[in-house]
N, C-alpha and C positions, 0 to 999 in steps of 0.2 A: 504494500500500500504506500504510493507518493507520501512525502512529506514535506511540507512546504517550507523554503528556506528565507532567511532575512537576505533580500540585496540593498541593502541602504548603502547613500556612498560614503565614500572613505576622502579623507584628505588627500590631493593629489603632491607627487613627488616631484613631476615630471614640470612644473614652472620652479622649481628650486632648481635642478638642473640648468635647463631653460638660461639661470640668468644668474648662477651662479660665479661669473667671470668679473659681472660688476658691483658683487657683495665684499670685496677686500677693501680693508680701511684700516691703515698706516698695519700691515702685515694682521687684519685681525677680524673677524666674518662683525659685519654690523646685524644689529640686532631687527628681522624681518616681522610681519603678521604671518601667520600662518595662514599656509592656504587655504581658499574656498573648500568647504566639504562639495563634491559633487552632487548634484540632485540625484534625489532616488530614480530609478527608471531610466537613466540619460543615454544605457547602453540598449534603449530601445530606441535613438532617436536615428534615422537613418538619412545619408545622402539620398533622396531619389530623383531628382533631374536635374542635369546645369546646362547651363549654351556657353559657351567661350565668345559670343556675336553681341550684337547689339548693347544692349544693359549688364554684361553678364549675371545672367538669375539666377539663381540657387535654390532648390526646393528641398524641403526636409520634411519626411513624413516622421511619425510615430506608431511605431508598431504594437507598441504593449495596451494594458489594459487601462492605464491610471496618465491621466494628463504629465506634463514633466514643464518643469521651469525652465526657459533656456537664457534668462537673465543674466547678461555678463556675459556670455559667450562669445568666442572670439574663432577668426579662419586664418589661414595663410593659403600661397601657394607653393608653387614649388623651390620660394625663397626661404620658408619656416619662421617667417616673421609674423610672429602671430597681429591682427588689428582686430578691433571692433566690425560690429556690421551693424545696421539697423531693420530686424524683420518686422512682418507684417505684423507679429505679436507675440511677443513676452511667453506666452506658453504654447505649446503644444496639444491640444487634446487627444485621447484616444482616438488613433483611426483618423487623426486629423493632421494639414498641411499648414504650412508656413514658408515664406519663400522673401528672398532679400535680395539686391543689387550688388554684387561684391565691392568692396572698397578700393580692390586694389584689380586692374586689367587680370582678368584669366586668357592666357595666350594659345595658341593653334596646337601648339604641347604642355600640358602643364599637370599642376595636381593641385585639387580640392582639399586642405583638412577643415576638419570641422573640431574645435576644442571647449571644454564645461570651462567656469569662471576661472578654476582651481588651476587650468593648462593641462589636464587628461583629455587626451584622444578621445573622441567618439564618434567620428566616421571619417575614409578617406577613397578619393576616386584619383584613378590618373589616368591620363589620357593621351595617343600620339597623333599626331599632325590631321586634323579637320575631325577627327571623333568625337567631337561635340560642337559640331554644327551641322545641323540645325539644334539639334540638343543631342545630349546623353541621356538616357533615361533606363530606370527598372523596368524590363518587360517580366509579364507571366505571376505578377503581382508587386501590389506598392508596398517597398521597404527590403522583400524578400525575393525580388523577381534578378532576373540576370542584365547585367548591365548591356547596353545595346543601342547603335549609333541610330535614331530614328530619320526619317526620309521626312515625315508629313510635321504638321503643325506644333508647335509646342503645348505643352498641357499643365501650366505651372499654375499651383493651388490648386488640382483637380487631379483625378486620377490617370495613373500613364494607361490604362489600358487601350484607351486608342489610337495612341501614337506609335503603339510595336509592331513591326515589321511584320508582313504575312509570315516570313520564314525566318526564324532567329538563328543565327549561326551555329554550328555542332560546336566550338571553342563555350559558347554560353552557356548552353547545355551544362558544363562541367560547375558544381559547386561547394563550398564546405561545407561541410554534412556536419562537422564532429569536432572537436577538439577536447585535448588536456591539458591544464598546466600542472600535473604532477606527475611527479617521478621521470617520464622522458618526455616529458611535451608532445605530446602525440596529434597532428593535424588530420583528418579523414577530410578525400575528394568522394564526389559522389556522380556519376554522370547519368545523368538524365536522359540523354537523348539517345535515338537507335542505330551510331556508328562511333568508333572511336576516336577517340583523338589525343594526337601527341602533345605530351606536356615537358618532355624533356628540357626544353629552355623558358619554360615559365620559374618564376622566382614567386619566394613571397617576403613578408618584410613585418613585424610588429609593431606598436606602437609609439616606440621610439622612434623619433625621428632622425638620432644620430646615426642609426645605425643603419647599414648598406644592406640591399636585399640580397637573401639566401638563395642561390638555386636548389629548386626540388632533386634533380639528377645528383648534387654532390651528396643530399642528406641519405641519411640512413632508413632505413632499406631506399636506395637509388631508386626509381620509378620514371622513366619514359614516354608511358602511353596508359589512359584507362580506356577501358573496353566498355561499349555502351551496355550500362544498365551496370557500370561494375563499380568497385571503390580500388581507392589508392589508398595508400596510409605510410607516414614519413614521421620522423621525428625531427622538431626543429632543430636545429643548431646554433639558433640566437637566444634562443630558451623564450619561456612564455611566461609571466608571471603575474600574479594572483586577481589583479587589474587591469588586463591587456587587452591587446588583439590582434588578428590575421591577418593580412590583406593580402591578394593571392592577383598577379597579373600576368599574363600573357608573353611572349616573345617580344612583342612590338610594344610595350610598357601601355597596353589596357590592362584597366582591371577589371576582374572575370569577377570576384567576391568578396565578402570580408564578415569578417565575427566580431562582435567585441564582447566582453563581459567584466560585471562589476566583481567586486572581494567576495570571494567562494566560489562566482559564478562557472569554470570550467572544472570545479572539483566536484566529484569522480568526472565531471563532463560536460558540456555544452551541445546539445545537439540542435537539428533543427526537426519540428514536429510539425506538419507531417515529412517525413524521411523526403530529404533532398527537395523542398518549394517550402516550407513553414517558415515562421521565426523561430528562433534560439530558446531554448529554456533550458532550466539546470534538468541533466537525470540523476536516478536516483543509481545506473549501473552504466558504465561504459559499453557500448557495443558496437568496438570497432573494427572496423572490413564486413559491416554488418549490416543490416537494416536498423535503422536508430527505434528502441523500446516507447520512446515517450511515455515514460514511469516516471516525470518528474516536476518540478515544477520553478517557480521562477517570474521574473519582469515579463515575459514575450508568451504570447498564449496560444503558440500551434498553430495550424492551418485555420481555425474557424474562428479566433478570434474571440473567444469567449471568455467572459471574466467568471468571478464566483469563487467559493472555495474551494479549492483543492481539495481532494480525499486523505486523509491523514491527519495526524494533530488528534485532539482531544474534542470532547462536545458535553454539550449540556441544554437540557432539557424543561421546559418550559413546566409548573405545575399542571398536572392533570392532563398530562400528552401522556398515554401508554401506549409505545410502541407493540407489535404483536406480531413474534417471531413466527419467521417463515417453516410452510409446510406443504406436504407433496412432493419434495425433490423428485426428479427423476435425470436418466443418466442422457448423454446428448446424444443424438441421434448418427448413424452413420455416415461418413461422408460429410459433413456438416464442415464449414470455410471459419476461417479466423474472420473478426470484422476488419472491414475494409478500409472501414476510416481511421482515425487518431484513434491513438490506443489512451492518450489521457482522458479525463473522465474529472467535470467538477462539480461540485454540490450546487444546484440551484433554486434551491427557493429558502426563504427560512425555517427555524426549528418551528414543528408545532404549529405550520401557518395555515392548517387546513380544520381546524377546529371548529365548531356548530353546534347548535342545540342538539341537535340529531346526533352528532357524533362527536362529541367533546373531547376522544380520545386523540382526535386530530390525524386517527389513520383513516386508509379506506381510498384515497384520492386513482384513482382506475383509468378511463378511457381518457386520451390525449389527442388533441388536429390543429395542425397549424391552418391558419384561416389563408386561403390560397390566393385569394384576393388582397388580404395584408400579412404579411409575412411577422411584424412586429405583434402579431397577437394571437395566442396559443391560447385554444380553449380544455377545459378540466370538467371530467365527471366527475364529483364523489360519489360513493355507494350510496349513502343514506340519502338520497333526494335533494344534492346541489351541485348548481352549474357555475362555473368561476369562468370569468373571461380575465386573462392574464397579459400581461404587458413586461416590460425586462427594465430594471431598474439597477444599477451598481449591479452589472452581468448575473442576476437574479430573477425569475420569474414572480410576479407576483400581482395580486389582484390589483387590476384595474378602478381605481377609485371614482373615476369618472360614469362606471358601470355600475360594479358595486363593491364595495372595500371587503365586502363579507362574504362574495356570491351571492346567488340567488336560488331560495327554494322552489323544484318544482314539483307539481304536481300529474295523475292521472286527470284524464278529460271530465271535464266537471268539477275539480275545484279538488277532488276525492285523495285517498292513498297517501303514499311515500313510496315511490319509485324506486326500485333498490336498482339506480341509474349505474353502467357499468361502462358501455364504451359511446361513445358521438363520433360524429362526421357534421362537415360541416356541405351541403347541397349545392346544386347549380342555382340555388335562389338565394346564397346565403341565408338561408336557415339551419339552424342546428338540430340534428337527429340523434335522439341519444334512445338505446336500449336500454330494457328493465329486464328483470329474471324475474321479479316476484313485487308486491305488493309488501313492503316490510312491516305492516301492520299484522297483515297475515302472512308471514314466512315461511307456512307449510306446503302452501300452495302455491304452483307456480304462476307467471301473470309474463308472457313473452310478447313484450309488445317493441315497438318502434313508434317516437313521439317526436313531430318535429315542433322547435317553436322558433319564435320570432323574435334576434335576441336584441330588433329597437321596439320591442313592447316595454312600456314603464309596469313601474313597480317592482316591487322587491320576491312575488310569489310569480311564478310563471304556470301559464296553461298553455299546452298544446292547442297549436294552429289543428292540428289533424292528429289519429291517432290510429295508429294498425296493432289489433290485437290476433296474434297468430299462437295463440297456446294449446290449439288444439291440435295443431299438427303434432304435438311431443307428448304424449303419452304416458313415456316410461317415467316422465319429469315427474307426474303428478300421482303420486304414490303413498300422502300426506307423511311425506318425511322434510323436514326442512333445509339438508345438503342434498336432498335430490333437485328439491325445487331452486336451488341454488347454481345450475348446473346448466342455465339455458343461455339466452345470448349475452356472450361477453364483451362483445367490439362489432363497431358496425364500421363499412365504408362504402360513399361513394362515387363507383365506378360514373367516367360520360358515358353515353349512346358514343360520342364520334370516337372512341377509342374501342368500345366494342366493334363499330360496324369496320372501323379500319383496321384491326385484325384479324378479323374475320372469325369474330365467334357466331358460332352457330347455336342456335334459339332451340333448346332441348324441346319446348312444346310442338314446335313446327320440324323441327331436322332440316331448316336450311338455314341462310346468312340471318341473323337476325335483323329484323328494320323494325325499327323503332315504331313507326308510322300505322302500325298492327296495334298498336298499346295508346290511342291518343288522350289517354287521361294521366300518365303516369309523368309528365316531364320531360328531364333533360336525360335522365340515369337511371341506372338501377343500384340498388342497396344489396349489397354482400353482408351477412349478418354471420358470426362464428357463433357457433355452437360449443361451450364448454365440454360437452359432455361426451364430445366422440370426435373433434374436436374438425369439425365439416363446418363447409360454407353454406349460406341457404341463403338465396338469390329473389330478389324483388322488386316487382314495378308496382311503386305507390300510389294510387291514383286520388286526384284531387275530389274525388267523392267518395273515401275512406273506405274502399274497396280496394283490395291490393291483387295481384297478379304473383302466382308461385312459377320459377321458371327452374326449381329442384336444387339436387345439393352436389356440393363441388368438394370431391375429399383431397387435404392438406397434407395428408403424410403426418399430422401430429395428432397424439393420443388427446389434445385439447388448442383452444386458439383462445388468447385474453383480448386480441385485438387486432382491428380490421384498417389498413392503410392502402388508399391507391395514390400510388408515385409516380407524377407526371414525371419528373424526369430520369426514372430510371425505365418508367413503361412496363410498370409492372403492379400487381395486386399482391401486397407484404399479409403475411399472416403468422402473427405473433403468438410467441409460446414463452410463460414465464417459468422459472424453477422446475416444473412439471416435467417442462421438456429441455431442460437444460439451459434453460433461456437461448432463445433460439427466434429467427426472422427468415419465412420463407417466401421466398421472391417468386409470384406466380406468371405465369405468359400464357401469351393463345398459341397453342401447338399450329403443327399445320392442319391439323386434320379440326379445326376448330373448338378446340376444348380447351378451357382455363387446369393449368398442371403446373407441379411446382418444377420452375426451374433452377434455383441456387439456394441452398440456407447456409446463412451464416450465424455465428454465437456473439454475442455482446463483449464491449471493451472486456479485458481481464479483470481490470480494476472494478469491474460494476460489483456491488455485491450481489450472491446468487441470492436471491429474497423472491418475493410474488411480487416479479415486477411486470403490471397487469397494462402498463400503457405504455405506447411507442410510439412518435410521431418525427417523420421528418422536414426540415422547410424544403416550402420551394426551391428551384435554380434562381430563383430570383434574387436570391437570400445569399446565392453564391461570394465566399471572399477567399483569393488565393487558392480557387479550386475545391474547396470544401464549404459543406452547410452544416448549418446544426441538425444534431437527432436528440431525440428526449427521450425521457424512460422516467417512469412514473413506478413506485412503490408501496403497491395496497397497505402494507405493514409496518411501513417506516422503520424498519426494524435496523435497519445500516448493516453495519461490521458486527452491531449490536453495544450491550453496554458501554458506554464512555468513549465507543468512538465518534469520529468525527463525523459519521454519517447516519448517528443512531437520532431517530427523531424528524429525519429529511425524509422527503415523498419526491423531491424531484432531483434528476441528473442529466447534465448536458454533456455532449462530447460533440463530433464531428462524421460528417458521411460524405463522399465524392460526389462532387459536381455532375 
C-alpha cells in the first residue's frame, strides 16, 4: 500500500555556489541571508513552449495537483546569468499556464533555465539553430509530452495540443521513465515509439550548471540504441543528488526530456505514471528496465491528473460511521488482464460523507455514471433510497450543494417505499435511471423495478417520471427470504439504438438487425439491467406509456454483475463484478454473428482494496488528459484496508483508464 511522502522545499545551495566568488572580504566569507526555501511543488513546474522570434515567450505549465508560487523566480540562457522576468502571474494553478517575455534575447541556438527564488533549477530546454521557430513546444501532453519543433501557430497560455506535428519524430518518442539518486544514480530511457533509435551521442547533464554534459555511450552499462517499446538504463557519472535533475539531449544539443525532483523525491525513485507519457511521482519500489509500478506517491499525479488522498497513512472515522467488512470473496476468473490504466489509486471522497436518516452508518453508496453530457458530474446511488449528484472539489468527489448538500431521497411511484436503489445510468434524455431489488420497508420480498427521474425536478424527495416494474419475471427471487430478495438488479446501463444498429446487433424477438423504428415508444436506447443473482444481463425498451419491451438475457461469464456501464469510447458494454468475482470489468462487443459476448476482462488497480466494490464508472474521452480519464469504484462497505487504515471509512476511489 503507497504511502504518501512530505516534498516540501529545502533551502537551495546552488545561489551560494552561484556567487560565491564575490563573498571574500579582506580574506574572510561576509556574512549572507540564507536562501529562499523553495516553494513546495516547484519540481512540478514545467518548461512547455518558447519561440526564440519575435517577443521571445516563454510558457510554463504546472503539472501537479496544488497551485505553486513562482514569486522571485529568475531565467538565464545559455550565459547562466540568472535575471528577473515579469509573468502573467505570481502563481501557477493546477493544470494551469503562465507565460513571460524573456528579459534577455533567446538566440537561433541557445538554452532556457528556469530557477525558484532560492537559485535551484527547475526546468531547462536547449535548442540548435531554428528549433524554436516558430516555437518549441510539448507535444503528446502539456508539461509531460516530448519536446518538438512545431510548423503551425503558436499556443502560449493554452494548451500545445494543436500545435504538434501530424508525425512526431522517432528521437521524441525516446523519454525518462525512471531515475535514482541512490546508491549508483541510476537514469531509465523509455521508448515509446515502434522503431529504434540510436542514442549513442546523446548526453545528458544535471542540474548544475557548472558542470559539462555526460555522454550516455561512456556511462556504465555503455548503451547505443533503444529498441522500440524497450528501456535503456545507465548510471550517471556526475552523480544525482537529493534535489536535482536530468536533462537528456540529443546529438544536435535538443533536448528530448528532463526530470526534476525535490528532497526525497528520486528515493527509492522517481518515475513517471502512467509508464513513459505521465508526470513524475515518488514510488514506493524501483522498477528499472521495467514497466514503472506506480505504487507511489508525490507532487505530480500520473496520467489522469487527479488529486485526493493517497492510499496509505492512517485514518479516522467520523462518530456513528460503521464501516461493514467485506463478504463473498471469490477467486478471479481465468484468463482475466491486469488493469490497463494507472496502477495508483486515491481516496476520493471524505470519511463518513454518505451518511442519512436511512443509513446513518454512512455505508451502502453502490451504483456510479458519469453524466456524458458533463463530465465534471458523477452521479451516486445509495442503497437505502438516495440519489447524490457529485461535483470534484480539492481532487475529491462530493455532493453538489447547488443540488443538494445531502442528496436527495427517492421514492417508488406515488410518493410510496424506500427503494433499496443499487445501480443508475444516466439516458438519452438526461434522466437518471436507477434500479431497486426490493422495497426496504418490506425486504423479504423482492420489488425489480427501473425508475427514471428528472434530476431538474425541485425538492428534496424525488418521484419517478415513469416507472417499470419487472419482478415477475424472477421467481426464484421471491421465496420470502430476505438475501434472496436481495439478489435482483444491481446496475443498470444505457446502451444508444445508433450503436446497437451500427454493430449490428440482432433483435432476439425478431432474428434480424435490430431497428429501433419497430419499438416507437421506447426512445433513444435500451437498458441493460445485471442481475445479481446469476449474474446475466436483461435487456429493455422503456416505453413512454410505462409498458416496457423484454428483448431476453445476455450471459457475462460472471457468477454475478454489481454494475452496468456503456463506454462510448472504448465501444463497449462493461459488466462489473465486485469481490464475488474477484473484482473484475468485463468488456462486452457485438460479435459478428450479432450477439452482445464478452470480449476482454480485466481486474482492478492492485492497490484497490478487495471489498464489495459495487460501483464502477468511467469518464468520457472528453475528460481525456495526457491520454488517460478517470475510472471510479464505489465501496458498499466502506470497509478500506479496514481498521485505522487510511481507506477505512471511504466509499469512493479514483484512478485512471486509456483514452
Amino acid at each position: 500500500m503507497p504511502t504518501s511522502h512530505s516534498r516540501a522545499g529545502v533551502a537551495s545551495v546552488c545561489a551560494a555556489a552561484l556567487t560565491l566568488s564575490g563573498l571574500l572580504t579582506t580574506g574572510m566569507l561576509a556574512a549572507q541571508p540564507a536562501a529562499a526555501a523553495d516553494p513546495s511543488g516547484y519540481q512540478n513546474v514545467r518548461i512547455n513552449e518558447v519561440t526564440s522570434s519575435d517577443n521571445d515567450t516563454v510558457e510554463l505549465y504546472n503539472t501537479g495537483s496544488t497551485a505553486v508560487s513562482i514569486s522571485g523566480w529568475k531565467m538565464s540562457d545559455d550565459s547562466f546569468s540568472l535575471q528577473s522576468f515579469s509573468p502573467s502571474s505570481s502563481t501557477i494553478p493546477s493544470g494551469g499556464f503562465i507565460t513571460f517575455n524573456s528579459p534577455k534575447g533567446l538566440g537561433d541556438s541557445d538554452k532556457l533555465v528556469i530557477y525558484t527564488s532560492g537559485g535551484t533549477v527547475v526546468d531547462r530546454v536547449d535548442w540548435a539553430t531554428g528549433k524554436a521557430k516558430p516555437t518549441m513546444a510539448r507535444c503528446g501532453g502539456d508539461g509531460t509530452g516530448a519536446w518538438v519543433t512545431t510548423a503551425s501557430a503558436t499556443t502560449f497560455g493554452a494548451s500545445n495540443a494543436s500545435g504538434c506535428p501530424s508525425s512526431v519524430p522517432a528521437a521524441s518518442r525516446v523519454r525518462i521513465n525512471e531515475v535514482t539518486s541512490n546508491d549508483s544514480d541510476t537514469v531509465e530511457l523509455y521508448n515509446g515509439g515502434t522503431s529504434a533509435v540510436s542514442i549513442g551521442s546523446w548526453k545528458y547533464v544535471d542540474n548544475d550548471t557548472s558542470h559539462s554534459a555526460a555522454s550516455i555511450s561512456s556511462s556504465s552499462p555503455s548503451a547505443t540504441s533503444i529498441p522500440a517499446g524497450g528501456y535503456v538504463t545507465f548510471d550517471s557519472t556526475i552523480g544525482l543528488g537529493d534535489n536535482d535533475s536530468v536533462f537528456l539531449v540529443d546529438s544536435s544539443g535538443n533536448t528530448v526530456d528532463s526530470a526534476t525532483w525535490a528532497t526525497g523525491g528520486a528515493t527509492p525513485s522517481d518515475e513517471r505514471c502512467a509508464n513513459g507519457t505521465g508526470a513524475f511521482r515518488t514510488a514506493t519500489t524501483a522498477t528499472l528496465g521495467s514497466v514503472n509500478s506506480c505504487s507511489g506517491s508525490g507532487g505530480d499525479d500520473g496520467g489522469g491528473g487527479q488529486g485526493g488522498q493517497l492510499l496509505g497513512g492512517g485514518g479516522s472515522l467520523t462518530s456513528g460511521c460503521t464501516p461493514e467488512a467485506p463478504s463473498g470473496t471469490g477467486s478471479t476468473p481465468a484468463g482475466t488482464l491486469a488493469w490497463p490504466g494507472g496502477l495508483d489509486v486515491t481516496i476520493a471522497d471524505n470519511v463518513c460523507a454518505f451518511t442519512t436518516s436511512t443509513g446513518p452508518e454512512g455505508r451502502d453508496l453502490s451504483g456510479l455514471a458519469f453524466d456524458p453530457a458533463n463530465p465534471s458530474v458523477l452521479w451516486a446511488a445509495k442503497n437505502k433510497n438516495w440519489l447524490y449528484k457529485l461535483v470534484k472539489s480539492n481532487g475529491k468527489w462530493v455532493p453538489d450543494a447547488t443540488w443538494s448538500a445531502t442528496g436527495k431521497q427517492i421514492r417508488f411511484t406515488g410518493g410510496s417505499g424506500e427503494p433499496d436503489s443499487e445501480g443508475l445510468t444516466v439516458g438519452g434524455n438526461g434522466h437518471i435511471y436507477v434500479t431497486s431489488e426490493r422495497d426496504n420497508t418490506k425486504n423479504t420480498a423482492p420489488k425489480d423495478t427501473i425508475m427514471e427521474f428528472d434530476p431538474a425536478a425541485t425538492g428534496s424527495t424525488l418521484t419517478p417520471v415513469h416507472q417499470w416494474d419487472m419482478t415477475s419475471q424472477f421467481p426464484q427471487l421471491n421465496t420470502g427470504d430476505k438475501d434472496d430478495a436481495n439478489l435482483g438488479f444491481e446496475g443498470v446501463g444505457y446502451v444508444p439504438d445508433s450503436w446497437l444498429t451500427a454493430n449490428g446487433w440482432v433483435d432476439p424477438l425478431t432474428g434480424a438487425a435490430y431497428n429501433p423504428a419497430n419499438y416507437p415508444l421506447h426512445g433513444s436506447g435500451l437498458f441493460f439491467a445485471g442481475l445479481e443473482w446469476d449474474g446475466t444481463l436483461h435487456v429493455y425498451g422503456l416505453n413512454s406509456d410505462g409498458t416496457f419491451t423484454t428483448f431476453g438475457t445476455i450471459a457475462t461469464g460472471k457468477a454475478s454483475v454489481m454494475d452496468v456501464t456503456f463506454d462510448a469510447g472504448t465501444q463497449r458494454v462493461i459488466a462489473t463484478c465486485d469481490n464475488t468475482c474477484g473484482e473484475t470489468h468485463t468488456f462486452m462487443k457485438v460479435n459478428a454473428g450479432g450477439a452482445l459476448v464478452p470480449d476482454v476482462t480485466y481486474t482492478n488497480p492492485a492497490v484497490i482494496p478487495t471489498d464489495n466494490m459495487e460501483g464502477f464508472a468511467i469518464a468520457p474521452t472528453s475528460a481525456c488528459v495526457n491520454g488517460f480519464r478517470e475510472a471510479v469504484w464505489s465501496d458498499d462497505g466502506i470497509y478500506g484496508f479496514g481498521s485505522a487504515s487510511s481507506s477505512y471509512g471511504h466509499a469512493l476511489y479514483s484512478g485512471t483508464f486509456p483514452c
